[in-house]
MILUM-57332 format. One record per atom (N, C-alpha, C, CB): x, y, z. Coordinates in pm, whole numbers, padded with zeros to 5 digits, always signed. Glycine has a CB too. Layout:
BEGIN
XYZ/...
END
This chain:
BEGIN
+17134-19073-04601/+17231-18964-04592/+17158-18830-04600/+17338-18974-04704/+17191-18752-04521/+17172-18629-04520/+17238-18504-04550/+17147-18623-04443/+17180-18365-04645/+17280-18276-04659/+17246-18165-04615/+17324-18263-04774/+17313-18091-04574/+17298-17914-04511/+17385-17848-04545/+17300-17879-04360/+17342-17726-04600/+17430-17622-04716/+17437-17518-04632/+17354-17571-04875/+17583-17462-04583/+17555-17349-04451/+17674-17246-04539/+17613-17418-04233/+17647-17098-04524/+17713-16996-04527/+17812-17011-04398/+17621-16878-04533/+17948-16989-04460/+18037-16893-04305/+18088-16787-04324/+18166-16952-04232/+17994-16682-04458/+18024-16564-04499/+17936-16478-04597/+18136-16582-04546/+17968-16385-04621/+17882-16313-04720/+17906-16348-04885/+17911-16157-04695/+18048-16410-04924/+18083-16433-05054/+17991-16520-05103/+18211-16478-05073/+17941-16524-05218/+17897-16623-05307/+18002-16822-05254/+17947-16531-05498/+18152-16770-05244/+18174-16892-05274/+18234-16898-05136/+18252-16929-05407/+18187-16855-05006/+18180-16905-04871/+18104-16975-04796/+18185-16839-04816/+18090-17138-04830/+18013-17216-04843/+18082-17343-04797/+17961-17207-04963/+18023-17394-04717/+18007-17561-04680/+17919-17665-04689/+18015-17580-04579/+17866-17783-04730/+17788-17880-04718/+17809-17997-04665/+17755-17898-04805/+17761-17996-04542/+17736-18124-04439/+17687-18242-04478/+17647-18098-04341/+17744-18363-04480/+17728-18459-04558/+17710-18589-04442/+17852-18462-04667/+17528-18603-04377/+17572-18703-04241/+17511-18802-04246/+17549-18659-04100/+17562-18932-04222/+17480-19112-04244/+17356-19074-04136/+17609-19301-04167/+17306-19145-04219/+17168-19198-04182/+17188-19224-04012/+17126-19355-04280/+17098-19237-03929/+17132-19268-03794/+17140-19403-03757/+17049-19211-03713/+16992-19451-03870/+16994-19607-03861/+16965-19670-03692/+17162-19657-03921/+16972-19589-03592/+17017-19655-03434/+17138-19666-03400/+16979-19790-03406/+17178-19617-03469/+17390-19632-03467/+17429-19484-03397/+17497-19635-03689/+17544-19478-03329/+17569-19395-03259/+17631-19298-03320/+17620-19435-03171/+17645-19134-03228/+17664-19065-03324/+17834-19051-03422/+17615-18949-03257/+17845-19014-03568/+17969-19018-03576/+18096-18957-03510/+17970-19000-03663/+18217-19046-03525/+18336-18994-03424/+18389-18902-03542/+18465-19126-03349/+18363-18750-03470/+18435-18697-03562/+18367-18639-03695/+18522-18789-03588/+18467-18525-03723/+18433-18505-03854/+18539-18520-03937/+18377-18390-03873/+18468-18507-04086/+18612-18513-04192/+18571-18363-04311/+18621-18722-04311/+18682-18272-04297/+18664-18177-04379/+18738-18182-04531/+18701-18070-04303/+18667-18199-04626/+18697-18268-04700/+18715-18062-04836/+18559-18436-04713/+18873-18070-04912/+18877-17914-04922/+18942-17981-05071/+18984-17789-04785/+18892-17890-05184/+18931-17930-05316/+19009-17873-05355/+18860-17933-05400/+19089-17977-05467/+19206-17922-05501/+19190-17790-05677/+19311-18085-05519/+19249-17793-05766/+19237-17742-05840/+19376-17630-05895/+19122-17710-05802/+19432-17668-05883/+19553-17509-05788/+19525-17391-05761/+19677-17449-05857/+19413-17372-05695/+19407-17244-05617/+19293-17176-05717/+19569-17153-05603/+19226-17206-05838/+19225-17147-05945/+19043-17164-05942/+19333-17218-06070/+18975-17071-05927/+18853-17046-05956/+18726-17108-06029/+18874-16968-05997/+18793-17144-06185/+18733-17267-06250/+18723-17395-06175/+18807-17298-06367/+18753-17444-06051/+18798-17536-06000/+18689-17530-05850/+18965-17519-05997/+18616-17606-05838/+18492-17650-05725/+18425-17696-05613/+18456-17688-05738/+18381-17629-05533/+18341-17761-05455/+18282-17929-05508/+18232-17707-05376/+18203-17900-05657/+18208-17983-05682/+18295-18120-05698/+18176-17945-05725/+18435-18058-05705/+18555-18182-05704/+18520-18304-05567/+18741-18091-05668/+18489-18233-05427/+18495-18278-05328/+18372-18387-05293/+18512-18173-05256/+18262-18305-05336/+18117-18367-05287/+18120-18532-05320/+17974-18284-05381/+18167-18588-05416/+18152-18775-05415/+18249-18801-05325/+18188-18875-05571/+18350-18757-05268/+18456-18800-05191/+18339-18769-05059/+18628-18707-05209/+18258-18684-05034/+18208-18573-04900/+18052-18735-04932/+18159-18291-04956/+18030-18761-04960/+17901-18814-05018/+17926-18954-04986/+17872-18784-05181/+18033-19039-05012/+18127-19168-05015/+18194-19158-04881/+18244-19172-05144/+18216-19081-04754/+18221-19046-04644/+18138-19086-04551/+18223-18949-04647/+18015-19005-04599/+17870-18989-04535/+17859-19185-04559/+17724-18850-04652/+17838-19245-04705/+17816-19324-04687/+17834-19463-04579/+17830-19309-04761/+17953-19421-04506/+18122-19514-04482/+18009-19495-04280/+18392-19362-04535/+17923-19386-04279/+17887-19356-04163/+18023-19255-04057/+17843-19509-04108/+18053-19179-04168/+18119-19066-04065/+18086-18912-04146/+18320-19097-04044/+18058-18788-04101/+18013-18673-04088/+18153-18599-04171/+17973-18636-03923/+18083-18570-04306/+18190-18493-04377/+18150-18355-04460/+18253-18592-04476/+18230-18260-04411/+18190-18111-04432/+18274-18055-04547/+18215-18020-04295/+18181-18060-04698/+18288-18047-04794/+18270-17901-04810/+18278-18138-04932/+18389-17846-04790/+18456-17675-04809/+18454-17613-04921/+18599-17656-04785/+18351-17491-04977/+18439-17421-05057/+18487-17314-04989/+18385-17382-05176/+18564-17231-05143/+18628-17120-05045/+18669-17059-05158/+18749-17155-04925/+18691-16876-05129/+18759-16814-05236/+18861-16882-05308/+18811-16708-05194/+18908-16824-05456/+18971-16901-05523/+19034-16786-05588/+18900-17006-05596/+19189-16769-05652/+19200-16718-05741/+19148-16678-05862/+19248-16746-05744/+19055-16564-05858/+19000-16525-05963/+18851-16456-05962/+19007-16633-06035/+18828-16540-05850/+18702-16494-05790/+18685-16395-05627/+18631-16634-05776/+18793-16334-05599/+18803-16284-05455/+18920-16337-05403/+18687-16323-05364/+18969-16460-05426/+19055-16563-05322/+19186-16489-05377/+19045-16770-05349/+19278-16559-05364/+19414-16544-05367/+19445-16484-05197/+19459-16433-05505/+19562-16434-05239/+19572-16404-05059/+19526-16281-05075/+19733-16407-04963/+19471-16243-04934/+19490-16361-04788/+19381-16427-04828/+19475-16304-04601/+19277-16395-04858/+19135-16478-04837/+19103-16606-04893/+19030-16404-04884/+19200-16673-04970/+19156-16816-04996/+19177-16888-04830/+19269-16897-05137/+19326-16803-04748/+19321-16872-04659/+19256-16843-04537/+19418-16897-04648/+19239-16744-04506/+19089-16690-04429/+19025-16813-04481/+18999-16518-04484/+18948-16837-04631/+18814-16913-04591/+18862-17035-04535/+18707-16945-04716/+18948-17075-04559/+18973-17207-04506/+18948-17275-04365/+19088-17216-04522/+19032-17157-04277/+19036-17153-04158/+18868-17081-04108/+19178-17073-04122/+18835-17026-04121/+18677-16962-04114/+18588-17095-04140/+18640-16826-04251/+18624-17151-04267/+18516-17251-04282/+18529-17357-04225/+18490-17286-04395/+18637-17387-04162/+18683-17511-04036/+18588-17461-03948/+18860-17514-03958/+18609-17347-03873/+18552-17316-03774/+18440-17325-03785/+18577-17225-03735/+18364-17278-03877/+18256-17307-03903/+18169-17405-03856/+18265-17312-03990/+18257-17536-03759/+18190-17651-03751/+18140-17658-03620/+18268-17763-03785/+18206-17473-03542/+18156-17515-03379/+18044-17447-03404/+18248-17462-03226/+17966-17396-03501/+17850-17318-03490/+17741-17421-03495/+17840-17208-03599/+17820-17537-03603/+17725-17630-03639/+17703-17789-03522/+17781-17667-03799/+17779-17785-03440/+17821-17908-03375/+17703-17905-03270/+17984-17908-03312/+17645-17855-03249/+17501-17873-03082/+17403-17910-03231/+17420-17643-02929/+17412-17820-03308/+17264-17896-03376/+17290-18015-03446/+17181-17803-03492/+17397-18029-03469/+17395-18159-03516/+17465-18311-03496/+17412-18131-03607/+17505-18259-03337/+17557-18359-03244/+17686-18409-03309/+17450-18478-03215/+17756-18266-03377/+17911-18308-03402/+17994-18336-03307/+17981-18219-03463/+18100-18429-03309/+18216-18468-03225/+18337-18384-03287/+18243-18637-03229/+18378-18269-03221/+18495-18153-03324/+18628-18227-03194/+18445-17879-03312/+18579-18301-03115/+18729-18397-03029/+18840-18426-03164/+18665-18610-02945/+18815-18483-03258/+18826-18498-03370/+18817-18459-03504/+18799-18543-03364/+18878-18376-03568/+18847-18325-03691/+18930-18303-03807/+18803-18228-03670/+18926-18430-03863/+19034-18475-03964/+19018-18414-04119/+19026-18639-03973/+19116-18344-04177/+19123-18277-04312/+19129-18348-04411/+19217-18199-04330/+19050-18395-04516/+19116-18453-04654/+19139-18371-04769/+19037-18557-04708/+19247-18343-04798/+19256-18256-04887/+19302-18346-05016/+19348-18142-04839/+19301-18283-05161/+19327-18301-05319/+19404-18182-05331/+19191-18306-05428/+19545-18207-05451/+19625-18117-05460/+19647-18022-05414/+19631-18094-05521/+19552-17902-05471/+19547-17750-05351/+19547-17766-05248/+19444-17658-05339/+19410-17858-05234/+19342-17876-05140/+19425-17981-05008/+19214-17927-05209/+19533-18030-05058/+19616-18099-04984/+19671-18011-04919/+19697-18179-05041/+19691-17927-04983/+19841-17791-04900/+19723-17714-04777/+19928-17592-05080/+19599-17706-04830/+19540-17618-04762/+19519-17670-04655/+19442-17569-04809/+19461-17852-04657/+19478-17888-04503/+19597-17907-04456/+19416-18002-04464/+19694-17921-04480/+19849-17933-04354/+19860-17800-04377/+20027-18041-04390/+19841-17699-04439/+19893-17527-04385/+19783-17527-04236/+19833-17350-04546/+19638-17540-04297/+19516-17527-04184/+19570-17638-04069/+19334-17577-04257/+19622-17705-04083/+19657-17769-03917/+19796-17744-03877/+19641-17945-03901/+19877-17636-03948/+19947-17537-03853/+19942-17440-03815/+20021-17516-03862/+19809-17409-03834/+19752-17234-03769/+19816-17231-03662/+19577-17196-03724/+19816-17280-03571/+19901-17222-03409/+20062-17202-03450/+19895-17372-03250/+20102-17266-03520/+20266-17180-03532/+20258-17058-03647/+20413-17309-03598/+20173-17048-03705/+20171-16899-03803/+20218-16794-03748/+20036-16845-03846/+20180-16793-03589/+20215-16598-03523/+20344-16664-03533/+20151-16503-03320/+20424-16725-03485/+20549-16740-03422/+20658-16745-03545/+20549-16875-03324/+20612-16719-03674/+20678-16718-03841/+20738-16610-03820/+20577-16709-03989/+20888-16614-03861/+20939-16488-03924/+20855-16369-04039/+21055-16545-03993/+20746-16352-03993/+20649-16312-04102/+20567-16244-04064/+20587-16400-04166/+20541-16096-03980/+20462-16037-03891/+20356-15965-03982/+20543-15945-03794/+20436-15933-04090/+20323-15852-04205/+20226-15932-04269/+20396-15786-04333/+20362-16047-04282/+20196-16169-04354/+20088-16198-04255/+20243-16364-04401/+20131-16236-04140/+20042-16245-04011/+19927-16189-03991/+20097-16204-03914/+20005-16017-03999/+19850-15931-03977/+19781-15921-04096/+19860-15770-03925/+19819-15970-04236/+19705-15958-04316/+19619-16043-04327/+19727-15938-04419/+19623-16164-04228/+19540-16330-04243/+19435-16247-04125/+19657-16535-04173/+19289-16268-04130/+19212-16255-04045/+19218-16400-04012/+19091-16187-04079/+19214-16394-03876/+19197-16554-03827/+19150-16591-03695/+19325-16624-03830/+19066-16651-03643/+19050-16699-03497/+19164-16782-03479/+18914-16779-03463/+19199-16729-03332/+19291-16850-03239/+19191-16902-03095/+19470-16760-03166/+19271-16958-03001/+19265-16982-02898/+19136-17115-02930/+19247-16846-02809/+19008-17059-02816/+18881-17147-02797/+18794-17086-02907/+18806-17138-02638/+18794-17009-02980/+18728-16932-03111/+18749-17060-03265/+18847-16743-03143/+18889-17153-03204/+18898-17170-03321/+18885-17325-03356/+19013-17105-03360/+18835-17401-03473/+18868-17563-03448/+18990-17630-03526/+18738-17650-03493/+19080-17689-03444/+19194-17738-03426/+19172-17881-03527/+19228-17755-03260/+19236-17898-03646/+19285-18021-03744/+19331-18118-03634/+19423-17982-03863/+19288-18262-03596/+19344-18340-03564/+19444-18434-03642/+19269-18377-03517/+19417-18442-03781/+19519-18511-03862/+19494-18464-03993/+19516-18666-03855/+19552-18535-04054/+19517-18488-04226/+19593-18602-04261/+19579-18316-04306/+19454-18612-04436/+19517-18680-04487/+19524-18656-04649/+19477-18789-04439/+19656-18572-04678/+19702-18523-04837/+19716-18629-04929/+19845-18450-04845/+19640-18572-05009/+19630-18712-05163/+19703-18612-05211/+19455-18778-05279/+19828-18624-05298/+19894-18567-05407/+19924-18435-05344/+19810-18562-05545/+19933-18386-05274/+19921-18206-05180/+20011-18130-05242/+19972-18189-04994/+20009-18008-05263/+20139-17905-05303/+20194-17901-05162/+20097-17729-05372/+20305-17958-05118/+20340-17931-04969/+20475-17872-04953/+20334-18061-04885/+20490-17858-05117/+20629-17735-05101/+20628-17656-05157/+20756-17753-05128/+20574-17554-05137/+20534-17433-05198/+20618-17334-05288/+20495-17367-05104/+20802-17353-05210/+20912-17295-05285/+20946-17358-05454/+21040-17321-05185/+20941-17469-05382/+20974-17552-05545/+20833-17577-05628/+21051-17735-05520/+20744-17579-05596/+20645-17590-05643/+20622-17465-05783/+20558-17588-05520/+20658-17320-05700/+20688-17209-05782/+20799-17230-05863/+20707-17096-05710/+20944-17307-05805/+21046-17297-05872/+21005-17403-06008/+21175-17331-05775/+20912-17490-06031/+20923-17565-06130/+20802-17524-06220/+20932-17705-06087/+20743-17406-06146/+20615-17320-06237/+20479-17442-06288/+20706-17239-06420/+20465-17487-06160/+20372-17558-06203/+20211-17549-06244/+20387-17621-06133/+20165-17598-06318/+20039-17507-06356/+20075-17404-06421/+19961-17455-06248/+20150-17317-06449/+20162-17217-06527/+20149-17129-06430/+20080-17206-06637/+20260-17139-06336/+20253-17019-06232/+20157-16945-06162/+20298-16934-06275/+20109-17130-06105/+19967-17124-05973/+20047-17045-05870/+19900-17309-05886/+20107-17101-05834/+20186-17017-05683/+20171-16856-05688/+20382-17045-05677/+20231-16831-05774/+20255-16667-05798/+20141-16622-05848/+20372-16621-05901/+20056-16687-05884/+19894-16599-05938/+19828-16655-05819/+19794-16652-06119/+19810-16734-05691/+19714-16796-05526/+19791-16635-05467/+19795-17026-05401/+19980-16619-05463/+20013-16518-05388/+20019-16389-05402/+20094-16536-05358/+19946-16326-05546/+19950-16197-05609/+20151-16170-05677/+19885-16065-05458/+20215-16207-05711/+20359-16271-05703/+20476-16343-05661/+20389-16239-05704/+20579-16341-05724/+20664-16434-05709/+20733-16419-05589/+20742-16442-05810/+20835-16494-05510/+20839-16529-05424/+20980-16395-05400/+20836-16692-05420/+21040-16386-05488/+21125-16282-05485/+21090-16141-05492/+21199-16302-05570/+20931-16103-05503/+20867-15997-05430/+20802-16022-05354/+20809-15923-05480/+20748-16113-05290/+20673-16109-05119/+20722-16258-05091/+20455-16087-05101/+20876-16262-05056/+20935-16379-04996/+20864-16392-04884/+21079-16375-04968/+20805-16310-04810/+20795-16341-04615/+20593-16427-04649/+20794-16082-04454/+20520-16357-04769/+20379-16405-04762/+20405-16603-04777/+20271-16313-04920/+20562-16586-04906/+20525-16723-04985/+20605-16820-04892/+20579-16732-05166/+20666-16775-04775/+20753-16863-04653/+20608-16908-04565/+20895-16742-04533/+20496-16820-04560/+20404-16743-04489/+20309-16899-04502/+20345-16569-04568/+20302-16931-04616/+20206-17005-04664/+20213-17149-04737/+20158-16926-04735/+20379-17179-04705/+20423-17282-04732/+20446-17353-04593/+20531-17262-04819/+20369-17544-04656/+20377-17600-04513/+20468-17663-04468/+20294-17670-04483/+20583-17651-04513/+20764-17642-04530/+20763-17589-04365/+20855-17492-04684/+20711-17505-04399/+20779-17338-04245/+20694-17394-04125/+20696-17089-04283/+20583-17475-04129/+20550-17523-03990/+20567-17675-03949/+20409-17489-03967/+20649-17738-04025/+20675-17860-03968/+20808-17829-03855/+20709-17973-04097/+20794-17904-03738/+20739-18024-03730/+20565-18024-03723/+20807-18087-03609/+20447-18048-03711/+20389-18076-03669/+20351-18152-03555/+20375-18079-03727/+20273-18184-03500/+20213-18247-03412/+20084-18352-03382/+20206-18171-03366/+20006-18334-03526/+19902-18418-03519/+19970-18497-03640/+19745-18353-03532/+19898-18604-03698/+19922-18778-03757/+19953-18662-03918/+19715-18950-03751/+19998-18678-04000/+19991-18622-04133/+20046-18751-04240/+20091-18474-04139/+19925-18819-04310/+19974-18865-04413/+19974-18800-04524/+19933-18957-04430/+20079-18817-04619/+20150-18769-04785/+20108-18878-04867/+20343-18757-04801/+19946-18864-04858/+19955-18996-04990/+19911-18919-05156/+19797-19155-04946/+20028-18980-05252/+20086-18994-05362/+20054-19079-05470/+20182-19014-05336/+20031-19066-05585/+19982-19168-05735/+20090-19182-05760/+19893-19118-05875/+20137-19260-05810/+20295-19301-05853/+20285-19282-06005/+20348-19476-05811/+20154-19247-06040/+20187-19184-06216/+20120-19052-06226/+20110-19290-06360/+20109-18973-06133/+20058-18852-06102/+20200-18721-06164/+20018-18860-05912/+20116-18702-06301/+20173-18583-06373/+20109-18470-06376/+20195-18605-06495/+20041-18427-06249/+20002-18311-06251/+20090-18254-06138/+19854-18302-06241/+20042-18342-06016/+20207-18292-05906/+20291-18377-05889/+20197-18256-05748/+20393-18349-05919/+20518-18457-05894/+20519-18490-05728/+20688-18380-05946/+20546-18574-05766/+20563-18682-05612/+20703-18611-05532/+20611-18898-05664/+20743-18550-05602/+20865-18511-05528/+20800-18395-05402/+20991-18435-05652/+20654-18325-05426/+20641-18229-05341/+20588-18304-05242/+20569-18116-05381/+20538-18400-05204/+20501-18536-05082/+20632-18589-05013/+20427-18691-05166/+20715-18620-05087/+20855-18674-05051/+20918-18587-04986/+20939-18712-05156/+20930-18464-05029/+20967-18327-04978/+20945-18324-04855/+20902-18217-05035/+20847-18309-04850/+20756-18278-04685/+20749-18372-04615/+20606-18239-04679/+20709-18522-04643/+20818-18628-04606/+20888-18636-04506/+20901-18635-04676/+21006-18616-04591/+21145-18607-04544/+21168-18508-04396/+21231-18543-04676/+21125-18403-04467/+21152-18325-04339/+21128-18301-04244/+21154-18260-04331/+20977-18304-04239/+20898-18358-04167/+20912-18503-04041/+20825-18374-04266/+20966-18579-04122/+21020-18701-03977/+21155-18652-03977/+21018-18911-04005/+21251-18559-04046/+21361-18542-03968/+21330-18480-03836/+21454-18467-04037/+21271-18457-03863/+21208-18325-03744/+21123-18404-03612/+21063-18198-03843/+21086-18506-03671/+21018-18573-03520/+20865-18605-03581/+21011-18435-03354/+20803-18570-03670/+20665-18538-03675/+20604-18659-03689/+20626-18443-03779/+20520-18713-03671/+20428-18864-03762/+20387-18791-03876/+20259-18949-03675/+20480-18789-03944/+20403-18812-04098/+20451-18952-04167/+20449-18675-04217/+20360-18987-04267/+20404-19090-04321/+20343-19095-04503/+20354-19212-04215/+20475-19138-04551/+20417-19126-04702/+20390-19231-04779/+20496-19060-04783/+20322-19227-04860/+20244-19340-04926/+20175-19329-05062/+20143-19374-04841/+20276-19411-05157/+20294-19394-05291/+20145-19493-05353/+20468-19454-05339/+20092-19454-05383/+19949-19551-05449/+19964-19571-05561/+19805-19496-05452/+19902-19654-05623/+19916-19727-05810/+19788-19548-05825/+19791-20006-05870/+19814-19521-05932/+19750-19463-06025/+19791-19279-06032/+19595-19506-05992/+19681-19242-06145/+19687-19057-06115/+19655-19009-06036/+19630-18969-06178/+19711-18868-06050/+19644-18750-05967/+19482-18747-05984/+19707-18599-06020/+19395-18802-06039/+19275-18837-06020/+19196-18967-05921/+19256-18848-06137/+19272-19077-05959/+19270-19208-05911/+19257-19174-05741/+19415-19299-05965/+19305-19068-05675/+19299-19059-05534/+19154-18969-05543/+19450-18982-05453/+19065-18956-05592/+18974-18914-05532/+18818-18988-05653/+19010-18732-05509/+18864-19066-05681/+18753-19170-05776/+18745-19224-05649/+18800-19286-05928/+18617-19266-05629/+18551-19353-05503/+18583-19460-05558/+18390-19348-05458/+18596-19489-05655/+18558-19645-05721/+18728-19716-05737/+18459-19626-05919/+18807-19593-05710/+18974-19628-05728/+19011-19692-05629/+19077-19511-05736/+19130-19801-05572/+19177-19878-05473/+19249-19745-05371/+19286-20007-05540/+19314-19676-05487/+19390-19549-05396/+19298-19479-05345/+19483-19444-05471/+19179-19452-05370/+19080-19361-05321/+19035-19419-05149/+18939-19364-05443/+18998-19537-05193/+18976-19664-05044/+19045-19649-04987/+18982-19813-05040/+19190-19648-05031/+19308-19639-04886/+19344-19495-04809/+19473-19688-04941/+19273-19410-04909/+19256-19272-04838/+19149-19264-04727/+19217-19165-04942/+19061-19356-04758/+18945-19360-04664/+18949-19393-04581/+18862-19404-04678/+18977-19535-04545/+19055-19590-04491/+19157-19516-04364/+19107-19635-04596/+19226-19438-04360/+19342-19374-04326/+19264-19273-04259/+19446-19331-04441/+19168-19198-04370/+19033-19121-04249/+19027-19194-04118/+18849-19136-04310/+18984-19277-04163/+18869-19415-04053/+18950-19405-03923/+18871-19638-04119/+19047-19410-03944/+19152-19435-03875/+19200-19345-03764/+19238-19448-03958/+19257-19242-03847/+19236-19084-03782/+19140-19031-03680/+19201-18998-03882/+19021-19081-03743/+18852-19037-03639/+18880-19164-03574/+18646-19026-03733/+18960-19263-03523/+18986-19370-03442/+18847-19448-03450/+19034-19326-03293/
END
């Protein structure tokens, strides 16, 4: 396995590490997997979370680019936690000739935050079209051929409802300290940034869930869920034995079936 530590910015914590199998004579991997940590939004909280999931990837023989990115506390909150997000996706067409990436394919795994951040990041193309023109122009963002497009995602535990998420003050009022306030002073940022407002989707989105996960209630997976196939979308949800940890222990059964579900995704 191999690693490469690349800047896609001037911040201290605008940073990615390329995580790629051995070549062995084996062909190159399909795909990448951007692998984005959870934490709620909150600074104390690491790329380190990601790297054994980004590392246990690499092992499996597929190409995984674990993300950091501003954070509440350190620069992030909005807009720029979600700038890096989308910046550090992109990030992968700078890297793809030298390192014979396949971006045909480029599947998100996200952990709690980090769940919301990949299904918000694979609805960048409906963001302009939001009742939300002010939030809009404050996101710096590539579109069009500038930018690389999420082929699926797959959310372990995800905040994927951002309204109730605030309404039940979780974390001690992560939402309103990621959005600089509550939703009843910048309703249009926190519609802006909830992945509620761009379903349906269009690429594969699994909601996988710990069924004893007391850090996010399962109800914000179910949520998105629901509405989500009312709407037409392939999403599909999927309740696993254990915690909000248990989905990202390599050594957990729920962790495997996340992998798994990658594998799948990169076809």
């Amino acid at each position: 396995m191999k690693r490469h530590k690349y800047q896609y910015g001037a911040d201290p914590s605008q940073w990615g590490e390329l995580f790629l199998p051995e070549a062995n004579g084996k062909q190159t991997p399909k795909g990448v997997v951007v692998v984005i940590h959870g934490g709620y939004w909150r600074s104390q909280y690491g790329a380190e979370l990601g790297e054994p999931l980004a590392r246990d990837l690499a092992m499996h023989g597929m190409a995984a680019w674990n993300l950091e990115y501003r954070r509440a506390g350190n620069g992030g909150g909005w807009p720029h936690t979600f700038e890096d997000v989308l910046a550090g996706i992109d990030k992968l067409r700078d890297l793809a000739e030298e390192h014979d990436l396949d971006l045909r394919n480029v599947v998100a795994l996200g952990h709690s935050a980090g769940g919301h951040l990949a299904v918000w990041a694979a609805g960048r193309d409906k963001l302009g079209t939001l009742p939300a023109p002010e939030a809009d122009r404050q996101l710096v963002r590539k579109n069009g051929n500038g930018a690389v497009h999420l082929t699926g995602v797959v959310s372990q535990a995800g905040l994927l409802n951002i309204a109730d998420a605030e309404k039940l003050d979780l974390s001690n009022g992560a939402v309103s300290n990621l959005l600089g306030g509550p939703a009843r002073r910048y309703p249009k940022r926190h519609m802006y940034v909830d992945p509620m407002s761009t379903v349906p989707l269009t690429v594969p989105v699994y909601a996988v869930h710990g069924l004893e996960d007391d850090t996010v209630p399962l109800s914000q997976s179910e949520a998105y869920a629901i509405a989500a196939r009312a709407a037409g979308a392939p999403v599909q949800l999927l309740k696993l034995p254990g915690d909000h940890f248990a989905l990202i222990d390599p050594k957990a059964p729920s962790y495997r079936k996340c992998r798994e579900l990658v594998q799948g995704l990169l076809g």
